[in-house]
Each structure stands twice: as structure tokens, then as C-alpha cells.
N, C-alpha and C positions, 0 to 999 in steps of 0.2 A: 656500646652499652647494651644488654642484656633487653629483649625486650620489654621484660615485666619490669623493671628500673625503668625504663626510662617512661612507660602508661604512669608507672606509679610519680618521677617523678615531674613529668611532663604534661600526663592529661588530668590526673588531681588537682595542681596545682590553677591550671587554669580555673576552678574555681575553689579555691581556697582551701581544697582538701574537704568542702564540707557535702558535697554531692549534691548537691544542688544547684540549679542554676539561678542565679539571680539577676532580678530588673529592679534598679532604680527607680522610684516611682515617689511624688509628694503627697505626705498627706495632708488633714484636711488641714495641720496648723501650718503649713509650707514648708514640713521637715523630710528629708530624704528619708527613705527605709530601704529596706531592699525585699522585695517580694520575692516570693519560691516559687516558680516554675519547674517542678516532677519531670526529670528527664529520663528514658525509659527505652529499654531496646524490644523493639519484636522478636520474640525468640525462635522465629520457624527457621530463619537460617542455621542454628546452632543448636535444636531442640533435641537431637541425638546426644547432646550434652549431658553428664549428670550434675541435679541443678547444684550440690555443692561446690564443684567447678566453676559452673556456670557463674553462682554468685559473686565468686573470689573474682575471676577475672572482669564481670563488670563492676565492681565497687569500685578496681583499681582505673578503670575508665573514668568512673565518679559518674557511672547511672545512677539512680534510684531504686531501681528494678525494671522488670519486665511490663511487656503485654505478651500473657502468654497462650499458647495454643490450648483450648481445651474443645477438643471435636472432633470430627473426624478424621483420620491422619494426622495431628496434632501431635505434641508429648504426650496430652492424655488426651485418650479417648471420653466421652461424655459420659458413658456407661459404667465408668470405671471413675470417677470424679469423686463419690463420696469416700473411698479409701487412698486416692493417691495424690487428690488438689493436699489436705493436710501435711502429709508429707514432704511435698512442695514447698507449701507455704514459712515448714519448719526450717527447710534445707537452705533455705533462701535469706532466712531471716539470721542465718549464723554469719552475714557479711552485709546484713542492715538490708539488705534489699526487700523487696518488697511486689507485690502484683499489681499495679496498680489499672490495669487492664486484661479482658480472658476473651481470646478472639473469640467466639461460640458461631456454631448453626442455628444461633436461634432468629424464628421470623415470625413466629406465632407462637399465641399461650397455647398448651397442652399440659393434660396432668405429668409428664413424663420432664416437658420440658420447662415446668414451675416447679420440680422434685430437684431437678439439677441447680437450676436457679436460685433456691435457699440453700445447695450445698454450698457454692459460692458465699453468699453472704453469711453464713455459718462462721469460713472461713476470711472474712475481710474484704474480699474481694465485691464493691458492690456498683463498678464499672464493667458494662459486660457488651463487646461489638457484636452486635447483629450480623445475620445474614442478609445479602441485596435482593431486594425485588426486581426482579424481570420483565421484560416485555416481551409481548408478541408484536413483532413490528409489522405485522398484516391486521392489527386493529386497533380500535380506536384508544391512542395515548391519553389521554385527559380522562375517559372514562377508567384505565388501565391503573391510573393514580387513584383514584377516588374508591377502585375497590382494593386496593394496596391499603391505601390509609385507613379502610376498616381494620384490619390487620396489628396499623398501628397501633393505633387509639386503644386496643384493648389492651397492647402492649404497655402501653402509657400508663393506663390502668390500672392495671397489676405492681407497677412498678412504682405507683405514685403510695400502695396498700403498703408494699413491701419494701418501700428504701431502697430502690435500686435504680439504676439508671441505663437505659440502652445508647450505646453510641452506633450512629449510622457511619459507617469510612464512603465517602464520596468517592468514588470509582470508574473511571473513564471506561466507553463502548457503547456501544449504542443499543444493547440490549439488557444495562445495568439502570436501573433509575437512580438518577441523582448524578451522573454524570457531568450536567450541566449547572444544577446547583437550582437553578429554578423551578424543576419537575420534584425536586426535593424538599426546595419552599412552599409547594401546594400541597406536598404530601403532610409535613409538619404543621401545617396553620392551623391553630389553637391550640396544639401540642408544649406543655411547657417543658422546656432545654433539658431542665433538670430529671423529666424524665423520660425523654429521648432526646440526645442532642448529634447533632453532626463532627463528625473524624474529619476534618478539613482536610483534604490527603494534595500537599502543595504541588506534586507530577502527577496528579489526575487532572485535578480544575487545570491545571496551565496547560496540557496535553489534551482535552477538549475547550477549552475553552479560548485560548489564543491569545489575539488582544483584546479579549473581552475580561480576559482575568480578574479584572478589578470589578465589576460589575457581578461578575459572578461571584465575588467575596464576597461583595458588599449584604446580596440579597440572603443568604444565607449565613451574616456574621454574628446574628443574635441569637441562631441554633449551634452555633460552634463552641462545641465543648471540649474538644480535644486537637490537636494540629499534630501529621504526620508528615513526616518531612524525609525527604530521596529524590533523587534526580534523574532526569532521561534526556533524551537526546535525540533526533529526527535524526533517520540512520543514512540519508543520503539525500540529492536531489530526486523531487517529482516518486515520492513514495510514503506513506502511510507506517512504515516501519519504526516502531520505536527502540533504541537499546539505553539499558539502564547503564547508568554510569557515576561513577563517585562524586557526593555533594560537593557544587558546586564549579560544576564542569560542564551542564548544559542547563537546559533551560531556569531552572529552580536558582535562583540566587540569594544576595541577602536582601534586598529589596522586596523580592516575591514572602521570604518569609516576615520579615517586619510589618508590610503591609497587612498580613494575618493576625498578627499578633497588635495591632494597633488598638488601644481603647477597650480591651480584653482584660477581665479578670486573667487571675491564672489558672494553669489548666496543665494535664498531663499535655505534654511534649513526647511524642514515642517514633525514634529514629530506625526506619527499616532499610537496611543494608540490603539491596538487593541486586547488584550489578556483579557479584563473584561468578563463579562457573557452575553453581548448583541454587538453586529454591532451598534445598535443603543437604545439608551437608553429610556424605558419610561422617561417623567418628572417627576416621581417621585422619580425615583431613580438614578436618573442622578448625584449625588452630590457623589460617589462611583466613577464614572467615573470621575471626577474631580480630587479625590483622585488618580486615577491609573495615569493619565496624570501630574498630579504632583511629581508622583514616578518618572516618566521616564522621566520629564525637568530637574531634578535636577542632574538625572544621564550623561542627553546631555551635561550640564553646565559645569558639573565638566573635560567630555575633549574636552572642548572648551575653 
């Protein structure tokens, strides 16, 4: 069978053909419904793509749309945003897809980077990932957060005026804050979700966090607004080495993601493919990546 037969009729059908994923859930009279979960590819692996393409071959996945690069070495660069996100947004929408995510550099208000931030919401897009705060690991962490979180709050601010929402991705290293999830919870506190909320990224927290995993959901489950889902792997014995590997082959399983998803509204779901031979794919050989990305929706699908 033809590869595009059988995404179409293989990975559609695992949910009904309607692109969406659905949760079971009772409401208040004790009636089943099925809730939407937005499921969503990162597109830096594929972003040499043109998105008319792009959109055809994830529909037949049965994404939703993207989270898509808008920044620096991105598909689009940030400076370039108010003539080519539209464009985007049109090319996208000819296979129902949709943006519902725009990776961004953004870490602070600027007139420059409040200019780009309404080209976004202009165009629908009003989900927008942050860039991470850093550390100097020669001084003091706790003070390191609190002048971070001024940072925030104005972000908050801006975002609570303008209807937007910042997502933080929780990102394992020990010179990214929020690694652990708890230096993340300090940063947030008083922060409401809706206008900065946490990218739960389920091979970061598990890859810092251990068997703390659950503890570290826990503290940071009421700023979780989005859940990113990939897997890695400890590349050997007595070594620090991680290698990314296709969902549900190392650490990441369906347990790690349920537990995430436990007691959660819904929320974008955005599947990042990242164990191929490239971060980002020539155009020629981008249809390999296609393939891997359709390894690991069909593997999302099945515990959704």
C-alpha cells in the first residue's frame, strides 16, 4: 500500500477521520461526551516544507495543525512575520489545519517584540512559546528566579491587555530554568495560566527529574497548558548521554503521558519528532521525516 493510503487510511481512522483527538469524559448529568484534545506537530523538523504540503500530508495524519517556528532560523523569521505568518496561516487553512502554537524568542515586552505579538493575534494565532530563562550557575538561584519573574509578570501583563497567552516548554539542563519544574513553580506564583502557562515537555521532566517525575507534575500541574510529547533514552551504562528515540521506546510511556493529562482540561497536545538524522531536514529529504512523524501520531493515537 502506497504510503499516503495507507496515513489516510490507517492513521485517520484511528480517530474517526475527524482530526481530533478525543477523551471520554462525564458530564455534570453523568453523560459520556467526548472532549477535543488539539493535536499538533512542531514543524522545525519539516519547516523547509512548503506549508501547502505540509498541510496536506498532516491532515492525512489527522493533526490539527502546527506549533510553528516563528524566530530565528525558524520557517519565518520574526522580522519578516507581518507579510509571511498570513500567508501561512491561508496555506494551512486550505487542509483545515491550523496554528495553534508559534515557537517565538520572546522573553521580554519590547516595542519591537509587542509589534510582532499583535501580528500574531491579528492572524489567530494567540498561543505563543517563550524563550527560557537562564542561569548563572556561579550565583545565587533563588535570587536568579525572582529577577526572571520580573520579566514575567510584565509578560503576564501585557498578555492579560491583549488576549494572549505565553507558553513556557519545561526543558531539561541545568542552565535552563524550569528544568525541574519547581524553580518554575516560583517563577509562576501569582501568575494566572491563562497568561503564562507551562509546555509540560514529558522527555524533559522525566530526563531531569527521575523518579521524582510525579512530584514534579504534580507541583506544576495547575500551570500546565499545553503537554509535548517525545522520547529519549540513557545512551548507555554510567553516562549522562541522552539519544532521542521513537515514542514509546524509552523512557516516556503511556503511563508518564496519562499521568499528565490526568484531571486536565484540554489543551493543545504538540508531537515533536525528534530522533531522525537531522533537527531540521534538507528538502530533499524531508519525506523520511514525514515518515518518523507518522510513526509516533499513530503511536499518540492509539493512547488517546
Amino acid at each position: 500500500m502506497e504510503r499516503r493510503d495507507f496515513l489516510r487510511k490507517g492513521g485517520a481512522a484511528l480517530v474517526g477521520g475527524a482530526g481530533m483527538a478525543g477523551l471520554a469524559q462525564a458530564d455534570h448529568h453523568g453523560k459520556k461526551k467526548m472532549v477535543k484534545w488539539p493535536v499538533v506537530a512542531f514543524e522545525k523538523v519539516i519547516q523547509t516544507m512548503p506549508y501547502d504540503r505540509m498541510g496536506e500530508e498532516l491532515a492525512e495524519m489527522g493533526f490539527n495543525g502546527i506549533e510553528a517556528t516563528i524566530r530565528k532560523g525558524g520557517h519565518i523569521e520574526q522580522k519578516n512575520a507581518e507579510k509571511e505568518v498570513p500567508e501561512m496561516v491561508s496555506a494551512l487553512a486550505k487542509n483545515d489545519q491550523k496554528v495553534h502554537l508559534a515557537a517565538t524568542h520572546i522573553d521580554k515586552i519590547t516595542p519591537e517584540n509587542e509589534r510582532f505579538l499583535k501580528v500574531l493575534k491579528a492572524h489567530g494565532i494567540t498561543k505563543y512559546r517563550m524563550d527560557y530563562y537562564r542561569y548563572d550557575l556561579e550565583g545565587d538561584m533563588l535570587q536568579q528566579v525572582e529577577e526572571h519573574a520580573k520579566k514575567a509578570r510584565d509578560i503576564a501583563a501585557w498578555n492579560r491587555e491583549n488576549g494572549m497567552q505565553a507558553i513556557y516548554q519545561l526543558h531539561s539542563g541545568a542552565k535552563l530554568l524550569g528544568g525541574l519544574s519547581w524553580d518554575l513553580a516560583l517563577l509562576l506564583k501569582g501568575i494566572d495560566p491563562k497568561e503564562i502557562g507551562v509546555g509540560f515537555d514529558l522527555r524533559h521532566v522525566k530526563t531531569d527529574s527521575g523518579l521524582s517525575f510525579r512530584a514534579a507534575a504534580q507541583v506544576i500541574r495547575k500551570h500546565t497548558q499545553a503537554i509535548y510529547v517525545k522520547d529519549a533514552r540513557w545512551g548507555g551504562e554510567r553516562t549522562n548521554k541522552l539519544k532521542s528515540v521513537p515514542l514509546d521506546t524509552g523512557f516516556v510511556d503511556q503511563q508518564t503521558f496519562e499521568n499528565a493529562r490526568k484531571g486536565q482540561e484540554p489543551m493543545p497536545i504538540s508531537l515533536h519528532m525528534e530522533w531522525g538524522k537531522s533537527s531540521i531536514y534538507p528538502a530533499g529529504d524531508v519525506q523520511e521525516a514525514l515518515d518518523f512523524i507518522a510513526r509516533d501520531m499513530k503511536k499518540l493515537k492509539s493512547w488517546l
